[in-house]
C-alpha positions as CSV (number, residue, x, y, z in Angstrom):
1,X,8.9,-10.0,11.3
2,X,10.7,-7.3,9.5
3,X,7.6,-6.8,7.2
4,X,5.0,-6.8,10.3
5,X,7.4,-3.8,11.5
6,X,7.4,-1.9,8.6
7,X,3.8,-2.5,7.8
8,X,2.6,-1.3,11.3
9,X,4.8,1.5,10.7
10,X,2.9,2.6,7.0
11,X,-0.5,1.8,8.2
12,X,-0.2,3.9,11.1
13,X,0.4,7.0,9.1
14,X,-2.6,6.4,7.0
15,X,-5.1,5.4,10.0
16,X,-7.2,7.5,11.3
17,X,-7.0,9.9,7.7
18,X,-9.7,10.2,5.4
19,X,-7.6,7.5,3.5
20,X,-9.1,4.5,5.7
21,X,-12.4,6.2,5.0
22,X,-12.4,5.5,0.7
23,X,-14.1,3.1,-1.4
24,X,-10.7,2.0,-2.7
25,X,-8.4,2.8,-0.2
26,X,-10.5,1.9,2.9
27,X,-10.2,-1.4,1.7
28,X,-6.6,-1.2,1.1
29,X,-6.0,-0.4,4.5
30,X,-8.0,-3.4,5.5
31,X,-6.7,-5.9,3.3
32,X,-2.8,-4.4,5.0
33,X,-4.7,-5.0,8.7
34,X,-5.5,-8.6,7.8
35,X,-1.9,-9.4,5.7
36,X,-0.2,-8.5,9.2
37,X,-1.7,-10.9,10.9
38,X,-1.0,-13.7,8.1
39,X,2.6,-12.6,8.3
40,X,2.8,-13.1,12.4
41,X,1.0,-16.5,11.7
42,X,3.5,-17.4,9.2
43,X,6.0,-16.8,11.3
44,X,4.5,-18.8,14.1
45,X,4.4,-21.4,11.5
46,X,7.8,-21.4,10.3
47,X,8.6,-23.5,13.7
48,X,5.3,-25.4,13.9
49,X,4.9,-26.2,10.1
50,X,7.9,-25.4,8.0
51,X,6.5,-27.0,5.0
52,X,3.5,-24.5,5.3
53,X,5.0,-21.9,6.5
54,X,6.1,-20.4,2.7
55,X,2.8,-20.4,1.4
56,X,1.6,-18.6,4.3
57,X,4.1,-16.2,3.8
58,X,3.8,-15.8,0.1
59,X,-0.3,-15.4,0.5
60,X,0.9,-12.4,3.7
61,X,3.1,-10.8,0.9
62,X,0.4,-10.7,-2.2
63,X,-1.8,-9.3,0.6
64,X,0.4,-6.7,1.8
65,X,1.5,-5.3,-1.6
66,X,-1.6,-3.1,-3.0
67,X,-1.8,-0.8,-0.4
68,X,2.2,0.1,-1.2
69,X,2.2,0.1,-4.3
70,X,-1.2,2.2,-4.3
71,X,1.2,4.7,-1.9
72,X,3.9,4.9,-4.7
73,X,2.2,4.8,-7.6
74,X,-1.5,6.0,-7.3
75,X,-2.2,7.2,-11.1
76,X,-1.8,3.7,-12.1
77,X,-4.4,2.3,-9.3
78,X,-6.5,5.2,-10.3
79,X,-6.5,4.2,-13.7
80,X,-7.4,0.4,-12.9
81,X,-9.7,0.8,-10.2
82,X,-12.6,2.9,-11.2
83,X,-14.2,5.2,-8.7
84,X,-14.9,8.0,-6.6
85,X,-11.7,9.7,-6.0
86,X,-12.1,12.8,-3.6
87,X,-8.3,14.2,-4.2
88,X,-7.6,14.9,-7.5
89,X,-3.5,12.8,-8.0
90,X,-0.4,14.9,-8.3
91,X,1.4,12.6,-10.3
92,X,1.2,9.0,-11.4
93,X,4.5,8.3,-9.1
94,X,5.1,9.2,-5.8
95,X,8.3,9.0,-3.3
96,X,6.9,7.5,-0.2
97,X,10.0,5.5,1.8
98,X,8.0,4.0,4.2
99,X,6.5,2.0,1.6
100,X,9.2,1.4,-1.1
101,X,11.5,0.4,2.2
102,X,7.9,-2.1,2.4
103,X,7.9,-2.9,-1.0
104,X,11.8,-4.0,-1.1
105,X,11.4,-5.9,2.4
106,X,8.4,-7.7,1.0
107,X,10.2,-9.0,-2.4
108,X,13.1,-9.7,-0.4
109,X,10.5,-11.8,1.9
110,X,9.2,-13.7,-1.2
111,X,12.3,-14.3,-2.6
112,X,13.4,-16.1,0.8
113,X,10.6,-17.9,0.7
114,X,10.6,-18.7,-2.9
115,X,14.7,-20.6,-2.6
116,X,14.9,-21.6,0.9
117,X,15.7,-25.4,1.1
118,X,12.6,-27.4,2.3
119,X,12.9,-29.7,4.9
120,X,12.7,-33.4,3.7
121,X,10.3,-35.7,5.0
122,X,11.5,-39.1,5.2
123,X,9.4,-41.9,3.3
């Protein structure tokens, strides 16, 4: 839940901007818009289908992740994805907490997800 918080909190300071408006970063945003809703269905899963439940998560994190790390480092996306970039980058890093506080509570999600203890299914 922590990561549907904090990923509200970044796409609401880029909605609305000419950011959700890009080639690139229109679909960014998009592909952040759909990754919250796979993280509140993996969390709805967690109690339903625990055995599910960290591949759901996993898929919500890889989902999440290009839109902040496109907000913290934008010269490297820039240099991968080819296209037609309005603004002209400052630098290839950028300090943006909102999304490194993201990036941090999204490998701490994966992590979780990666050594909890499964449940055992008896045979």
């Amino acid at each position: 839940m922590l990561c549907v918080v904090i990923g509200v909190l970044v796409s609401l300071s880029v909605e609305g901007t000419e950011f959700s408006g890009g080639s690139v970063t229109g679909r960014l945003l998009s592909l952040q818009g759909y990754s919250l809703w796979v993280f509140l269905l993996a969390t709805l899963a967690t109690f339903l289908f625990p055995r599910a439940a960290p591949g759901i998560a996993l898929c919500a994190v890889a989902t999440s992740l290009p839109l902040y790390l496109f907000l913290v480092t934008p010269g490297a996306f820039r240099a991968l994805f080819r296209g037609e970039w309005k603004v002209p980058t400052d630098a290839f890093f950028t300090w943006n907490a909102s999304a490194v506080a993201a990036i941090v509570a999204c490998g701490a999600a994966a992590y979780v997800q990666l050594r909890a203890p499964r449940p055992r299914t008896s045979a």
